[in-house]
C-alpha positions as CSV (number, residue, x, y, z in Angstrom):
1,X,14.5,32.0,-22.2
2,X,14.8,29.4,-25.2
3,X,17.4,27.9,-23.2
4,X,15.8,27.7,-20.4
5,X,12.9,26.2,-22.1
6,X,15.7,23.6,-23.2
7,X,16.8,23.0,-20.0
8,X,13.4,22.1,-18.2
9,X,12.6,19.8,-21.0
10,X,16.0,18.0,-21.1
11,X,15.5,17.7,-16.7
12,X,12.0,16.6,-17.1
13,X,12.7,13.7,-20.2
14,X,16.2,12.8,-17.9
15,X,13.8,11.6,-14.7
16,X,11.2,10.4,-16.1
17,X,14.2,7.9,-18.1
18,X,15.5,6.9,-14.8
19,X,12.3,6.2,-13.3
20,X,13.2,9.0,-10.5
21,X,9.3,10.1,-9.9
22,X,8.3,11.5,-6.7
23,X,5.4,9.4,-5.2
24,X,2.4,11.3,-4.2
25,X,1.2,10.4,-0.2
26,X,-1.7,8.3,-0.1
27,X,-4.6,10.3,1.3
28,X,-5.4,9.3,4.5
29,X,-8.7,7.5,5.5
30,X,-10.0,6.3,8.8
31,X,-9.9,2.5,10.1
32,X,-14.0,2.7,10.2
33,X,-13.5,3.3,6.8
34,X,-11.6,0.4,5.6
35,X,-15.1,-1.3,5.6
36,X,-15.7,0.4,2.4
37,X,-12.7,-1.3,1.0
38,X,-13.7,-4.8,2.8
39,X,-10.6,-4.8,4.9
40,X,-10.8,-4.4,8.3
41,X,-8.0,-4.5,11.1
42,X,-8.7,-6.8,14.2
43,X,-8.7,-6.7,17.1
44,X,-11.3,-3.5,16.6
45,X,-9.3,-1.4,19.6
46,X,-5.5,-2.8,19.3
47,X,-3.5,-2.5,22.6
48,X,0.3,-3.1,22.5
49,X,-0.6,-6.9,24.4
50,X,-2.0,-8.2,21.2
51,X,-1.3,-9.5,17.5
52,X,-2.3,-6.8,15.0
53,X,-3.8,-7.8,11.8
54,X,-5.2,-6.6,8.6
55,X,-7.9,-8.7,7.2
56,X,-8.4,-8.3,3.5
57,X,-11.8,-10.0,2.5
58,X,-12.5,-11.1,-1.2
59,X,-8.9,-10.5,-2.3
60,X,-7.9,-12.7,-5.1
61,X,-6.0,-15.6,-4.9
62,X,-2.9,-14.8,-6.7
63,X,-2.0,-11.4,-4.5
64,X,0.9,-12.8,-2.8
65,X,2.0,-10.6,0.0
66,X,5.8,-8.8,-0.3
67,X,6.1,-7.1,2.2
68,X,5.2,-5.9,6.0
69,X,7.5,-3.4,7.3
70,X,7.4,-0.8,10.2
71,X,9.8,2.0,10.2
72,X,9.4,4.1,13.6
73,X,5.4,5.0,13.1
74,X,5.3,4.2,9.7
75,X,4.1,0.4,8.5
76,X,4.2,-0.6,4.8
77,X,2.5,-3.2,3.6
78,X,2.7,-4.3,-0.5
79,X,1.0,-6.9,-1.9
80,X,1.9,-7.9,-5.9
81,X,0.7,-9.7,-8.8
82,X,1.2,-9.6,-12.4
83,X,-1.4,-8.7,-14.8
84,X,-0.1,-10.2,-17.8
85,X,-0.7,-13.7,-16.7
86,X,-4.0,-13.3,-16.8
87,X,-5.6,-15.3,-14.1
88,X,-9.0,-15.5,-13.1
89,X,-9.6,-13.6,-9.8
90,X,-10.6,-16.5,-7.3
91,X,-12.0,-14.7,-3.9
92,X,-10.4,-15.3,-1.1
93,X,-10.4,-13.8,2.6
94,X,-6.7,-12.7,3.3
95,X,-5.2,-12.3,7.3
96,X,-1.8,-10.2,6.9
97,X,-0.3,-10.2,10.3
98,X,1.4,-6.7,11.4
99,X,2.6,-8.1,15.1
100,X,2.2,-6.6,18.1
101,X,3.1,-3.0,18.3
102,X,3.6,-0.1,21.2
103,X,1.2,2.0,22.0
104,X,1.1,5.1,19.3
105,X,-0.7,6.0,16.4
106,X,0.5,4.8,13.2
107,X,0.1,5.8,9.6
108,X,-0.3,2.1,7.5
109,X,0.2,2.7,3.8
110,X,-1.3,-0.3,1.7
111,X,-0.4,-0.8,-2.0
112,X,-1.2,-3.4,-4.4
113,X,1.6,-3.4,-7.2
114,X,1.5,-4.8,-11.1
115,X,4.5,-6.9,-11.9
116,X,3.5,-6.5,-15.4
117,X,5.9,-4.8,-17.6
118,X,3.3,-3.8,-20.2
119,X,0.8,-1.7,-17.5
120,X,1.2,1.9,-17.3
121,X,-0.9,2.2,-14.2
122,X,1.7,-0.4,-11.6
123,X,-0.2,0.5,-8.3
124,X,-4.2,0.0,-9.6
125,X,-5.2,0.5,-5.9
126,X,-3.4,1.4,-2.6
127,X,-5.0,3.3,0.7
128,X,-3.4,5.0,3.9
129,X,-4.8,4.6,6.9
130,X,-4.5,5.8,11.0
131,X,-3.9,3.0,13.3
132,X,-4.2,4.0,17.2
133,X,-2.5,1.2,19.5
134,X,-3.9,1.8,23.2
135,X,-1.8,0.2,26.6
């Protein structure tokens, strides 16, 4: 049992070193919802003939967008910045453009990320939501 004890320590203190931490899925909110969030996607009922985008109102300045990728139903998007600069947080409306997709429901996780290498807490907010594309 003492080894075992060992063991489980020596495991544990090994991933955590390598930074190999399973990420917990984003619970899941609706696209009414984003409101509460002031983001909102547009059009309001996307078909599969339009530009999808996700509007980020009063989103500070310095958030530069890194990413917008789809992979089968799945569409990531990341925004970063880096908190040790230390930059005041000018307000401003952002328009991140997801494209025009086929009709299905999709799951859109959205993560803001800390460059910082002095924060503890690298994703300080990031949502999920359901994204129904109509013909």
């Amino acid at each position: 049992m003492k080894y075992f004890l060992f063991f489980c320590i020596i495991v544990v203190t090994c991933f955590a070193c390598v930074g190999i931490v399973s990420e917990t899925p984003l619970p899941e909110i609706s696209v009414a919802e984003l409101a509460n969030y002031k983001m909102k996607i547009l059009p309001d009922v996307p078909t599969s003939s339009v530009d999808v985008k996700l509007v980020i109102y009063e989103d500070c300045k310095y958030n530069r967008l890194n990413k917008v990728e789809r992979n089968g139903n799945i569409i990531d998007i990341e925004k970063q910045f880096n908190s040790m600069i230390m930059a005041p947080c000018m307000l401003t409306n952002d328009t991140i453009p997801i494209g025009k997709l086929p009709a299905g429901t999709y799951r859109v996780n959205y993560k803001l990320v800390d460059l910082s290498t002095v924060t503890k807490n690298k994703i300080p907010f990031a949502i999920a939501f359901k994204l129904i594309v109509t013909n």
